[in-house]
C-alpha positions, 0 to 999 in steps of 0.5 A, a space after each residue: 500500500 502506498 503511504 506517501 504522497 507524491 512529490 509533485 506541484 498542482 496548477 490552477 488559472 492562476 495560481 501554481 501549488 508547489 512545494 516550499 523553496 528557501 526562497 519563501 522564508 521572508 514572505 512565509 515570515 510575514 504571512 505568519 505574523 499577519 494578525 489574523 493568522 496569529 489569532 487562528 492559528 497555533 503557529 509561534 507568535 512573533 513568528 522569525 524567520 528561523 521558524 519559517 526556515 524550520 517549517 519550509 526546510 525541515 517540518 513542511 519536507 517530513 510532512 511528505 516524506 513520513 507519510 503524514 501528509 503533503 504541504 503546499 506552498 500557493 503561489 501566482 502563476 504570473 508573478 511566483 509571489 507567495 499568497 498561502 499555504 495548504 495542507 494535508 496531515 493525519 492522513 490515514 491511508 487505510 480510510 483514505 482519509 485526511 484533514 486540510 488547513 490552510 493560511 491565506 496572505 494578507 496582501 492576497 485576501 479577497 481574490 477567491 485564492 483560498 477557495 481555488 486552491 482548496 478545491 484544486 487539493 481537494 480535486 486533486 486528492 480525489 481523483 489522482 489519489 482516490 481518496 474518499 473523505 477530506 476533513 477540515 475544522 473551523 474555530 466557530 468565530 471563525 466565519 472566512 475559513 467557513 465559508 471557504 468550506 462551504 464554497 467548496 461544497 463541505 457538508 457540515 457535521 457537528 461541533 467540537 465543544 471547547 476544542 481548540 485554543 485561540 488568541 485575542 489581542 489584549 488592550 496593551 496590543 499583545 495577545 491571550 488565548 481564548 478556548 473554543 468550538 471547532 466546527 467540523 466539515 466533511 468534503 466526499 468526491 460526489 460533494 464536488 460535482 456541481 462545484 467544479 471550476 464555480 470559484 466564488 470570491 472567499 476572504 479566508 485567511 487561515 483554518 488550524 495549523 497547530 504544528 508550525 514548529 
């Protein structure tokens, strides 16, 4: 049984799905310390650029390699620019099951790139890999990274209760953690008939990443 994904990179119309380079240490610096990602993320906050060389020299390659699962650095097919990540993990390869989470750039919100890269992995995942479910959890305040799971068709399951440890600033401008739900999506290879190349603007920025060590 095959337990690894491939090493390969996915295109879209306008944006290229390929694995991390040491070139996109600064702008990984700097999407992960956007404060949007700090609140719903897991990821070390301040976020340095030794982290981001760890996550795309080191962490991001094992993710692959150990069989957990596959990380995708999004980039503009026009300009290379980083605009986001993707990511497969827990994957199990007996079910054909794995859980997504992305994070969308600040300088690339509101041109639909999470959407379009999330339906391109999930497509990807199901009809190249033959996989039978994808998974995604949405901290419950958190309404963009809903509705990038609705837009690519995900059926919503249930509520985690009390789930998941986020983060609000505080009044002196440093930041708290706060506990909350998870929301839990499914995604099934029939739930992306109809969905198809019907990309619809989302303005996500980020949904889980709890291992950005």
């Amino acid at each position: 049984m095959t337990t690894t994904f491939p090493d390969v990179s996915i295109s879209t119309e306008r944006l290229v799905l390929r694995p991390f380079e040491s070139a996109d240490v600064p702008a990984c610096t700097e999407m992960m310390n956007d404060e949007m990602v700090t609140a719903w993320t897991a990821a070390p906050h301040p976020f340095s650029s030794s982290d981001a060389a760890k996550w795309v020299g080191r962490t991001a390659p094992a993710e692959r390699r150990e069989g957990r699962g596959i990380v995708f650095a999004v980039t503009e097919f026009l300009t290379q620019r980083l605009v986001g990540t993707v990511r497969l993990h827990d994957t199990d390869w007996h079910i054909l099951a794995a859980h997504a989470e992305y994070v969308t750039a600040p300088w690339a919100r509101g041109e639909g790139y999470a959407t379009e890269s999330m339906l391109a992995l999930a497509q990807w995942l199901f009809r190249d890999r033959k996989f039978e479910r994808l998974e995604l959890r949405t901290a419950a305040d958190n309404t963009a990274a809903q509705q990038v799971a609705q837009k690519i068709g995900c059926i919503s399951e249930g509520v985690l209760r009390n789930a998941w440890i986020a983060r609000t600033q505080t009044e002196d401008g440093g930041w708290t953690d706060i506990r909350t739900d998870l929301i839990v999506w499914s995604l099934l290879p029939e739930d992306l008939e109809g969905v198809g190349d019907q990309l619809a603007d989302a303005g996500g920025y980020a949904s889980g990443y709890a291992d950005w060590r």
